[in-house]
C-alpha positions as CSV (number, residue, x, y, z in Angstrom):
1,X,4.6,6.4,8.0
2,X,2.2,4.0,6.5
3,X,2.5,3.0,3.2
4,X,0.2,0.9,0.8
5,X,1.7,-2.6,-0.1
6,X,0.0,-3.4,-3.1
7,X,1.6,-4.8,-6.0
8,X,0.4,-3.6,-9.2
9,X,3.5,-5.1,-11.2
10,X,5.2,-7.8,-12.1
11,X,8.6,-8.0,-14.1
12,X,11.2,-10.2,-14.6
13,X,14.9,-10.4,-16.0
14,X,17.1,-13.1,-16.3
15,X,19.5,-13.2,-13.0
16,X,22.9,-13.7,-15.2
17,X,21.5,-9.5,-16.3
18,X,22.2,-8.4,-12.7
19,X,26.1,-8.9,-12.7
20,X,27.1,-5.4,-11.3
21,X,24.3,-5.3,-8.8
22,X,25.4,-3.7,-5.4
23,X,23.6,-3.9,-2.1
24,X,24.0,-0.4,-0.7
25,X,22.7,-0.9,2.8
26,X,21.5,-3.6,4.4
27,X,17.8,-3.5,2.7
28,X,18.6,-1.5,-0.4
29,X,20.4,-2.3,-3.8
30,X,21.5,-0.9,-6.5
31,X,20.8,-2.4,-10.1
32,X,23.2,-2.1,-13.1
33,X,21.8,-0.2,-16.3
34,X,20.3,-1.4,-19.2
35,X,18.5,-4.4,-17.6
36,X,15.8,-5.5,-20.2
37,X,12.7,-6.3,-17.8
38,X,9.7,-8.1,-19.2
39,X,6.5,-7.3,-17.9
40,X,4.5,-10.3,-16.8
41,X,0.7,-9.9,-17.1
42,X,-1.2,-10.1,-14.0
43,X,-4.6,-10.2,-12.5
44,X,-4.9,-7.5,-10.2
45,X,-3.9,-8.2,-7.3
46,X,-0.7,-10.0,-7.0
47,X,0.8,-10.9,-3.1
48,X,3.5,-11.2,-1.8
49,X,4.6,-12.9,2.1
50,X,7.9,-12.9,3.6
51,X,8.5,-15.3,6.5
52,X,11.3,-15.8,8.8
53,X,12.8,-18.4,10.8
54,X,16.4,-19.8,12.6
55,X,18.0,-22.0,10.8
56,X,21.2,-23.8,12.3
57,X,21.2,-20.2,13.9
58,X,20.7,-18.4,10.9
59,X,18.1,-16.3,10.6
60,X,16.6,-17.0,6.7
61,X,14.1,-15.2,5.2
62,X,11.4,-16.9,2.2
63,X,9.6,-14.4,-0.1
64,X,6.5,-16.0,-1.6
65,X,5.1,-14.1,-4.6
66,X,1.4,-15.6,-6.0
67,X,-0.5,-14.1,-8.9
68,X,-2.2,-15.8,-11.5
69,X,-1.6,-15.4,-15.4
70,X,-2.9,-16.2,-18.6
71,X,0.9,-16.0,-20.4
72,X,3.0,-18.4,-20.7
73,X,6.1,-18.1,-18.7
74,X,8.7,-21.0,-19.3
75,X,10.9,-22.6,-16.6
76,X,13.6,-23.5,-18.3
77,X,16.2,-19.9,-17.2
78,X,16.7,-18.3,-13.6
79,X,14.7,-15.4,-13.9
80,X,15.0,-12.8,-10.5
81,X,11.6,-10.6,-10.1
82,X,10.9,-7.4,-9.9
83,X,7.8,-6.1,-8.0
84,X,6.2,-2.7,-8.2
85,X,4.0,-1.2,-5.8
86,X,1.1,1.0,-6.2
87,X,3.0,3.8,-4.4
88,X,5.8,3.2,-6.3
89,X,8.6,1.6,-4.6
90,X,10.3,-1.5,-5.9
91,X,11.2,-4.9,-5.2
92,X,13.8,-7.3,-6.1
93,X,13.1,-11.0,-6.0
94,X,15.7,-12.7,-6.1
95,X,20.4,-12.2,-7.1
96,X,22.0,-13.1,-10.0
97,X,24.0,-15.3,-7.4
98,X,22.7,-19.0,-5.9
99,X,20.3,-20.3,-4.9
100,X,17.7,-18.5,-7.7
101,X,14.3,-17.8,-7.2
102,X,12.2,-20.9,-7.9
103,X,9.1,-21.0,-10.2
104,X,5.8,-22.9,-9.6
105,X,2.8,-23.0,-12.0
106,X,-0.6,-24.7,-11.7
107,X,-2.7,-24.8,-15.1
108,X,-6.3,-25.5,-14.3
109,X,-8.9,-26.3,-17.2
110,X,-11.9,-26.4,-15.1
111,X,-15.3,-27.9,-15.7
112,X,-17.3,-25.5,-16.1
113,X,-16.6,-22.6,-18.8
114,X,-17.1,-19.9,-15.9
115,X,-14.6,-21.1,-13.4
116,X,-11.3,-19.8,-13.2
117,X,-9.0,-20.8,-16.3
118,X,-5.8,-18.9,-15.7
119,X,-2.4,-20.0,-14.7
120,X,-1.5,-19.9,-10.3
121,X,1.9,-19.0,-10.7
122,X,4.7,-19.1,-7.6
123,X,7.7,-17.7,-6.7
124,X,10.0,-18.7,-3.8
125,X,13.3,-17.2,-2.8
126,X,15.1,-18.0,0.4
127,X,17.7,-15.7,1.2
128,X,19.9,-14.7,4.6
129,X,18.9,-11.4,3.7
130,X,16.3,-9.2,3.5
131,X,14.5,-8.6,0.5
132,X,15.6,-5.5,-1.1
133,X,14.0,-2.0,-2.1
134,X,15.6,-1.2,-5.6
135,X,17.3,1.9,-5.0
């Protein structure tokens, strides 16, 4: 079945929020109520890539989310991510356990008043795991 993998969403809570969160099978999990997500805003379209490689025989796994934004999001607090596709389906970014996801932000002020002014924003998780549907 082919399904689109847009992202159309970006949220985020702070990882300390997701105490109760249960993996349910190997590629599902299963978050706690009353988790207060904050949208982040977004130019369309956001990406996301997931590499692999062997690690001192471990297979890991690195999720790299890009978008850009024009609000500022503080790196001071582990934050995990929540990402929505257009279809629907969700994404979690990230545990409330070590190591947390890590955020990268590039502020341009360009030279010309028509070039791009917004914030490149990164995330990059590297887990054992895969990264979870929310469930």
């Amino acid at each position: 079945m082919n399904t689109l993998k847009i992202i159309r969403k970006v949220e985020r809570a702070l990882c300390s929020d997701l105490n109760g969160m249960q993996r349910t099978s190997f590629d599902t999990v299963k978050l706690p109520d009353g988790i207060q997500w904050e949208e982040i805003a977004v130019r369309p379209y956001p990406t996301l890539s997931i590499t692999e490689k062997m690690d001192d025989k471990v297979l890991m796994r690195t999720a790299t989310v890009k978008f850009y934004t024009c609000q500022e999001l503080g790196l001071r607090k582990n934050y995990v991510y929540r990402l929505t596709l257009i279809g629907g389906r969700q994404l979690l970014v990230g545990s409330n356990k070590r190591p947390f996801p890590i955020l990268t932000t590039v502020e341009s002020m360009p030279e010309k008043p028509t070039d791009n002014s917004w914030t490149e924003a990164s995330i990059t998780y590297t887990t054992p795991l895969p990264i979870p549907h929310i469930g």
